[in-house]
N, C-alpha and C positions, 0 to 999 in steps of 0.2 A: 729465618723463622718459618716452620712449618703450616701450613694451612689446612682447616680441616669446616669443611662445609656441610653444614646439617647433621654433623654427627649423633647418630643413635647415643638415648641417654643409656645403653649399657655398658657404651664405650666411654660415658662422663668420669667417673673412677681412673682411669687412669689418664684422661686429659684435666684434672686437677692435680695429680701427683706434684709433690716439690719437689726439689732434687736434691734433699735433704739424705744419703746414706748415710747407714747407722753403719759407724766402722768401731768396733771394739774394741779394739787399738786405741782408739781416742781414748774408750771409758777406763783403759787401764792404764793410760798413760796421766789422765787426772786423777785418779783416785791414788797413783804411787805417789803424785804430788799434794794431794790434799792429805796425806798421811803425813809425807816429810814435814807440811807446812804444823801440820799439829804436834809433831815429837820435837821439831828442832825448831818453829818462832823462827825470829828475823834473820840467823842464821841460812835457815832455807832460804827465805827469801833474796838476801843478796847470793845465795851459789845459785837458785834457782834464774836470776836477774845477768849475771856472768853467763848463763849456761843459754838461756832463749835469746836475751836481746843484745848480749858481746858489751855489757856495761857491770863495770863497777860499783860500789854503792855504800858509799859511808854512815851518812846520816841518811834514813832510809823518808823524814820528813822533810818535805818543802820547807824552805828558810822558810822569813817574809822578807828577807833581803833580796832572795831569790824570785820572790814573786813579785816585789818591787822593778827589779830590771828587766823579768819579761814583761811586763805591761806596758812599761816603757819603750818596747820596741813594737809594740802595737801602735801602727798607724791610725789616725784620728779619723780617715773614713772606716775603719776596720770597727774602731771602738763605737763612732754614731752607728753606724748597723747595730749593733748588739746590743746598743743601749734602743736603739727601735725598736728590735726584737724585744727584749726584756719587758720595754713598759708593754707592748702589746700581749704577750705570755702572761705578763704578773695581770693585768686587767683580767682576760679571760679567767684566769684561775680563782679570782680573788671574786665574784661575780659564783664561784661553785661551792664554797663557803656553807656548809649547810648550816641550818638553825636547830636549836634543841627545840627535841618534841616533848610537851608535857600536856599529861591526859587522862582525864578523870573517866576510867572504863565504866564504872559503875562508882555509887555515893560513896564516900570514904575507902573507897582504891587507885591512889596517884599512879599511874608511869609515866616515869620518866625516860630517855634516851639522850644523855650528851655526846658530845662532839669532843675527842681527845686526842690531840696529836700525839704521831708514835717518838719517843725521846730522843732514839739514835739511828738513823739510817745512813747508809755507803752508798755512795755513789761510783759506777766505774763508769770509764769513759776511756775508750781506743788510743791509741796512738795510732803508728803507723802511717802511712801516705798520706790518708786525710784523716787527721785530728778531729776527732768530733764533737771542737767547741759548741756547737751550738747545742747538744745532748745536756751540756752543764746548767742549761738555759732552763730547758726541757724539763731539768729535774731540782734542778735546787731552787729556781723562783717557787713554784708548790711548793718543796720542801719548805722553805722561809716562811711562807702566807700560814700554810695550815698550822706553825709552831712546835715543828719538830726541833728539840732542843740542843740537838750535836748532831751537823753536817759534816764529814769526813769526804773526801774524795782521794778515789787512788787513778792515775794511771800512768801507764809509763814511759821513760827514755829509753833510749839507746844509743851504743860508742859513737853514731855518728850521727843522734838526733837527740837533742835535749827534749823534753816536755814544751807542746808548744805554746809559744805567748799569748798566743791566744784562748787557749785553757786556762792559763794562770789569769787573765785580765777578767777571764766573765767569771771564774771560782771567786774573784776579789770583789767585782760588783753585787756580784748574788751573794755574802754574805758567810762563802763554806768556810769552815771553820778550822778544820785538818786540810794538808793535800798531802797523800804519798807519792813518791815514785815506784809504786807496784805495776804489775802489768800480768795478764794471763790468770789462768785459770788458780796461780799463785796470791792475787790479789784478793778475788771472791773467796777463796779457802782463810786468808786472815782475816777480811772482816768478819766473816763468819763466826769462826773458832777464835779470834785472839791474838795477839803476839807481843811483846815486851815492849814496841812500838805500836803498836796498834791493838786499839781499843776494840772489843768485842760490838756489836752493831746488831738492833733490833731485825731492819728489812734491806737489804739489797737491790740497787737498782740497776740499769742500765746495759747497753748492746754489749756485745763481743764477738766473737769469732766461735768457730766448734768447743773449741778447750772453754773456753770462758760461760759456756751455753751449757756444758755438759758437766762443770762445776756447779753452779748455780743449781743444778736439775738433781744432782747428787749432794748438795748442802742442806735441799731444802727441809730436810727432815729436825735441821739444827737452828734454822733462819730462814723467816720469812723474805720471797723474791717478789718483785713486780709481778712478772708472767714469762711464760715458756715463749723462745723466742729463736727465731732461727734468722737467716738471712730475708732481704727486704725482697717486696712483691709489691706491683701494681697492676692495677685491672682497670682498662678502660672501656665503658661500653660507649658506642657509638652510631650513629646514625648520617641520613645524608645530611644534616645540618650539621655535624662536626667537619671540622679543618684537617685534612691528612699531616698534615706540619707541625700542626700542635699535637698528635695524637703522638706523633713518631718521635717528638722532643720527649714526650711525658714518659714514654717506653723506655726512652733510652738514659732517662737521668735516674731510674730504677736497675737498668743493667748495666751501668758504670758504676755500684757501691761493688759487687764483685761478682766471682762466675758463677756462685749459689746462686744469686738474684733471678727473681724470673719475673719477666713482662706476658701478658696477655691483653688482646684486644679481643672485646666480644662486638660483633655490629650485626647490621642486619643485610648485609650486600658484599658480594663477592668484590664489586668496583671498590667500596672502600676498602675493603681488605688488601686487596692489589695496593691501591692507590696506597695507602700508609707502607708496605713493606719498600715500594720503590723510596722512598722521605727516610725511612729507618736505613737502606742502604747509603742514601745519598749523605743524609745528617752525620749518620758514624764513621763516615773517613774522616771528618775533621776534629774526631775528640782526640783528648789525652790518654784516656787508659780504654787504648783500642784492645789491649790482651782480655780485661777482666768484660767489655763489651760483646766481645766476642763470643767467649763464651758462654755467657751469658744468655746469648740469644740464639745459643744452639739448643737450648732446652725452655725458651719460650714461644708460646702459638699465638695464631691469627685463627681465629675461630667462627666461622658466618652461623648466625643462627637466624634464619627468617623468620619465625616463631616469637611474637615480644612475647609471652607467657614463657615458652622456654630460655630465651635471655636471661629474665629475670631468675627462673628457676636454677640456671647455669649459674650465675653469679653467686648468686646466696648459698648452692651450695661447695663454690671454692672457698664462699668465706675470706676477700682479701683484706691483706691491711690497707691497703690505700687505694680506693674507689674512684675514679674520676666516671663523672657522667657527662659525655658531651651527646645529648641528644633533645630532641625539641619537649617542652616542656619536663625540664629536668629534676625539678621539683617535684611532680607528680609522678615522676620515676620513682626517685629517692622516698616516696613514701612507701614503696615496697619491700627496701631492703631490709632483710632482717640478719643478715650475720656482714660484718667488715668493721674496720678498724677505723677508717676515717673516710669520710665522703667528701669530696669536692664536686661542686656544682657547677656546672653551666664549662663554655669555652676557655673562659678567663679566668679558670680556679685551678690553677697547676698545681699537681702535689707539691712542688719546691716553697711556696708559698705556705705551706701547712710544716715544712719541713723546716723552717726559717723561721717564718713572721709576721702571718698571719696572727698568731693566738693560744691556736689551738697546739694540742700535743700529738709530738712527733713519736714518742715511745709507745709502739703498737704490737698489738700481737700479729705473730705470722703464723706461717704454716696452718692455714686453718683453726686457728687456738679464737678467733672473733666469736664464732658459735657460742664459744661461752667466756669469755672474757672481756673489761674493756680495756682501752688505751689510759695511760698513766694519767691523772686528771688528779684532783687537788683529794678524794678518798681516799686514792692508794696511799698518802702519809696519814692519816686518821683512823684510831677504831672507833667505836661507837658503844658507849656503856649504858647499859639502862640500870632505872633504880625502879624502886616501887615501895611505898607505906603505906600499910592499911591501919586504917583506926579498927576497933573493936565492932564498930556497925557493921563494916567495910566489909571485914572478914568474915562477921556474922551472915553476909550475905552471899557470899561464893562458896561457904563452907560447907554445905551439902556437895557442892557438885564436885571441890577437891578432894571429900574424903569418898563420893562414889565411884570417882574415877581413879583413886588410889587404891581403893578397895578390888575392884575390877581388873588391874593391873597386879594383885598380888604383894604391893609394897606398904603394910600396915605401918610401918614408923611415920609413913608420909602421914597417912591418916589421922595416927596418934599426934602428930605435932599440929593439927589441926584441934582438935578436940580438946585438947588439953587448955586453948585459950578462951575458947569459948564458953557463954560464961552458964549455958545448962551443964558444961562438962569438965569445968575448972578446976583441975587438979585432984579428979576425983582419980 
């Protein structure tokens, strides 16, 4: 990891960059597959399924025979996990629950605003090396609470990896309702659009890879998604009361999801900065995926900023998804931040913890998208409808200033639909 001490904020711009390349290849390599998937239906989808993941594909739906035996081979400390995580997710969420607003602006004018779950939303979720059951967690307990009425979930196998049981066990306990074996940027393009197996879907949720990110990004014109989403980031700020050992855990359980990922520590001391790159060299010989680590942390920094004004200014404006603050009064930090995806407080609030089982939700926006976005929470399944009835007083009373201000804009019918109820102007 590179290290960069006091750097001038002209040079901030290119030490937030992600490592995010836009290659066009990609965008024409989903968009011939979002074509296929809307002229040819399930058809694409099983060549397209033969063609990426070397699997065949009959019935393109999960039995529930099928999802009977993988659950079954989920071990009973695997299942009380998930079932800890679940109830702690479903509490927080269900705790975000808004209430209708109803509100008398003036004498005989009600508004109203309800609370309406969206009907049908898709779910995707990974395969590959690390299956990301716990995203099923992430997304279908809100989906359930807020009363979205059709949960679908797709994600996929391969010739030499079935969907893992651990997918199928939390899609069983949360309550989804479909599961496909889709996988790829093939999967977002059906719920999207449709297929003879699969059912069209209001909103879209969930990770993916570049194809899956760049589908999603090119649907949204057709279906509403969560939010723009690229590979995982963590930012720690630090001080001398943080632990070099936790700092350099926290870095590296970010640059083991893959070699997109990127880690940043911000502190205020050159010693700690030292002191955690020696813990991040020492920590990551003994991981599993030293490749995706590695790389990883060829394009993450170590950044000393002695300035807490500029710390904080640095921070807010990479905008991370996952925030950890370890430094002395941490709380009165974290009332500064104005853009990131989830904060974790104090020594002993790992992002793994936020990522698991804590509560809170794991689907956050990257790439700088915090600035104006938030993380998946019990709204992203709700719209919000308002109503509004005026009595004849009611209307009698705002009625000058709607037809001055319809007036003033140019738009007389608005006007006339005022006047006409009113009762000096009553159908004359």
């Amino acid at each position: 990891m590179q290290t960069f001490v006091n750097p001038p904020r002209r040079e901030w711009p290119q030490l937030i960059e992600r490592n995010i390349p836009d290659d066009p290849l990609v965008s024409q390599a989903v968009s011939a597959i979002i074509e296929d998937v809307r002229s040819n239906g399930d058809d694409a989808l099983r060549k397209l399924a033969l063609r990426f993941d070397g699997t065949t594909v009959g019935e393109l739906e999960v039995s529930e025979a099928e999802i009977a035996e993988g659950c079954a081979c989920v071990s009973d400390e695997v299942k009380a996990a998930i079932g800890l995580a679940k109830e702690n997710i479903s509490k927080f969420h269900t705790a975000q629950l808004p209430k209708e607003v109803d509100v008398t602006t003036v004498p005989g004018v009600r508004c109203v605003q309800r609370p309406v779950a969206i009907d049908r939303v898709g779910l995707y979720i990974p395969g590959g090396q690390a299956p990301l059951f716990s995203t099923v967690l992430m997304l279908a307990c809100p989906a359930k609470i807020a009363g979205c009425r059709e949960i679908v979930l797709c994600t996929p196998q391969s010739h030499d990896r079935p969907i893992a049981p651990e997918i199928l066990y939390a899609a069983s306990i949360c309550g989804i309702d479909r599961i496909y074996r889709v996988g790829g940027a093939q999967a977002i393009a059906a719920m999207a659009l449709g297929t003879e197996s699969i059912g069209r879907v209001d909103k879209i949720f969930g990770p993916g890879n570049r194809f899956v990110t760049k589908a999603k990004q090119q649907l949204s014109s057709v279906v509403a998604i969560d939010m723009p989403a690229g590979p995982s980031e963590v930012l720690v700020m630090a001080d001398s009361t943080a632990d070099p050992v936790f700092i350099a855990a926290d870095l590296l359980s970010q640059a083991e999801h893959g070699p997109d990922s990127q880690a940043i520590l911000v502190c205020d001391s050159e010693d700690i900065a030292e002191a955690v790159d020696r813990e991040v060299s020492r920590l990551s010989a003994s991981l599993s995926r030293v490749e995706s680590v590695s790389a990883s942390l060829s394009h993450s920094r170590l950044i000393v900023l002695t300035d807490p004004e500029e710390m904080m200014d640095f921070v807010n404006a990479y905008a991370p998804e996952h925030l950890i603050i370890s430094m002395r009064d941490p709380w009165d930090v974290a009332a500064k931040v104005r853009a990131a995806g989830s904060v974790f407080i104090g020594n002993y609030s790992p992002e793994s913890a936020g990522d698991y089982a804590s509560g809170t939700n794991h689907t956050l926006p990257t790439g700088a998208w915090a600035r104006s976005y938030s993380g998946v929470n019990i709204d992203s399944f709700i719209r919000k409808i308002t109503y509004q009835e005026l009595t004849p007083e009611g209307l009698a009373l705002i009625a000058p200033a709607i037809v001055t201000m319809a007036g003033a804009e140019g738009l007389d019918a608005h006007a006339l639909a005022v006047k006409v109820r009113t009762t000096e102007n009553k159908h004359s």
